[in-house]
N, C-alpha and C positions, 0 to 999 in steps of 0.2 A: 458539507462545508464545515470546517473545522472553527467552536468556537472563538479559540484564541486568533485567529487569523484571520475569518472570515473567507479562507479560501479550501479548496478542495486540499484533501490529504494528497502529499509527494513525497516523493523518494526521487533522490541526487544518484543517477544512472552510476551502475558502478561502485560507489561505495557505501562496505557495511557502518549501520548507523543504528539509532536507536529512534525508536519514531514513538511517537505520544498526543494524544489528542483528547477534545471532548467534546462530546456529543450532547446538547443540552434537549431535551425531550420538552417541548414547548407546549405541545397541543396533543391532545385525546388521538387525534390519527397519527401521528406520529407514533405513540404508546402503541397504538393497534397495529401499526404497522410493525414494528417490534414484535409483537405477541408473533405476529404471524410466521415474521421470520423465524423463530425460535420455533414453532411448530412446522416449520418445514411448508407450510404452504403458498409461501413465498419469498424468494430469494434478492439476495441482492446483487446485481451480476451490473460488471462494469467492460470497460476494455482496457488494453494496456497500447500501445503505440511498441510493433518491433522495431524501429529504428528512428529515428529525427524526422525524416522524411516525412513518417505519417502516412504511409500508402497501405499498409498493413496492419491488421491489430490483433492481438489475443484473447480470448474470454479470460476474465479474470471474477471470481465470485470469492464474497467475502461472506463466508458460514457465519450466525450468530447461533453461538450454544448459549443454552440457560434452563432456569425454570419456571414454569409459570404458574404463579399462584391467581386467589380469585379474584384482589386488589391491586396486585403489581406482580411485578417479576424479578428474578437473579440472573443475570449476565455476565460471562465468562468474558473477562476485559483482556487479559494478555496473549500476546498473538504471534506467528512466527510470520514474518513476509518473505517469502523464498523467488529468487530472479534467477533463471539460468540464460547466461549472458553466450554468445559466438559471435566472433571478430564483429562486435561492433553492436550485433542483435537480439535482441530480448525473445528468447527463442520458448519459454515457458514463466508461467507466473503460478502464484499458488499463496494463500493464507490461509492458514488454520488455527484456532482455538488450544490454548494450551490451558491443561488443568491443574487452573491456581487458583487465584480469588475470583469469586462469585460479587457482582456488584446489587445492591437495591435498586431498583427503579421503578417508576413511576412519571405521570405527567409534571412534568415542572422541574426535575431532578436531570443531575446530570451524571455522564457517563464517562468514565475515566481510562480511556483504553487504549494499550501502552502495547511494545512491543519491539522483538529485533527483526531487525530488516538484515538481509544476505544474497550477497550476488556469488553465483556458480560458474565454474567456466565448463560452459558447455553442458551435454547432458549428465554431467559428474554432480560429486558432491563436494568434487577440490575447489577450495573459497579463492576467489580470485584474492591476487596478496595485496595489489594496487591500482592504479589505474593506468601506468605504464606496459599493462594485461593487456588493456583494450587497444595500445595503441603500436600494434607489433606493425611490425613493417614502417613506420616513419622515423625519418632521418634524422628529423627532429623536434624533441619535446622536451621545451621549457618548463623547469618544474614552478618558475615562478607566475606560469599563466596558468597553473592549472586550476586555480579557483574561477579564474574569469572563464574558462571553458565551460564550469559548470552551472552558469549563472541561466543559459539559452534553454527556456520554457518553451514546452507545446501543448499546452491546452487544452483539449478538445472539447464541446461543449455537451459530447456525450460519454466523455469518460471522466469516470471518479478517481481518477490514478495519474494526473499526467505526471509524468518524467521532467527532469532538467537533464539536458541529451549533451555529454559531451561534445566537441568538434573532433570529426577524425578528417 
């Protein structure tokens, strides 16, 4: 759950953006739990919804790189969010750690962890240009609805990633 919002981290289906968050480390298991992740002995694995529906979903794990010292640790905050999108479907998800700045942490401290989000068309690496991408074959698309299209949230109460799913 994201400090500033109090809600889970999302991505607007479809468009590249830039996403930023903080993570405030409130209590001693929390830190521990961090630790762990960064030592690889425990992961943070979510799911992703391939389409609005909701019938389907894809593992999505969110790596944390750092270092662990014997009082606190350094955490690698910026990140790439990678979506490879087909007519409609979230066909692959992927975040990895990019090496730039190392953050402080500790119990009580917070985490400042930023990054760009990209949608794929298909198994490529060609960036989708817009969202008139996802909506091949209809007749018709108002470009003045298209912010209301992307307002429709899905949830789920075991995923860390829901989407706001266009209408196709």
């Amino acid at each position: 759950v994201l400090q500033e919002t109090g809600r889970p981290l999302s991505f607007e289906f479809g468009v590249d953006s830039f996403a930023s968050c903080s993570w405030h480390i409130a209590s001693s298991s929390q830190y521990e739990t961090l630790r762990e992740m960064i030592s690889l002995r425990r992961h943070w694995a979510c799911r992703v919804p391939m389409s609005k529906l909701r019938t389907f979903w894809l593992p999505f794990y969110f790596p944390l790189w750092g270092a662990i010292e014997e009082d606190h640790i350094h955490v690698a905050v910026q990140y790439q969010f990678v979506f490879h999108v087909e007519e409609g479907h979230v066909i692959g998800a992927s975040a990895y750690p990019i090496r730039s700045k190392f953050q402080f942490a500790r119990p009580n401290t917070v985490l400042n962890m930023h990054g760009v989000v990209r949608f794929f068309d298909g198994p490529s690496f060609t960036a989708l240009d817009h969202l008139d991408d996802l909506h091949a074959g209809l007749t018709e698309h108002p470009s003045s609805k298209r912010s209301e299209m992307l307002k429709i949230s899905y949830p789920s109460a075991s995923s860390c990633l829901p989407f706001h799913w266009a209408l196709f």
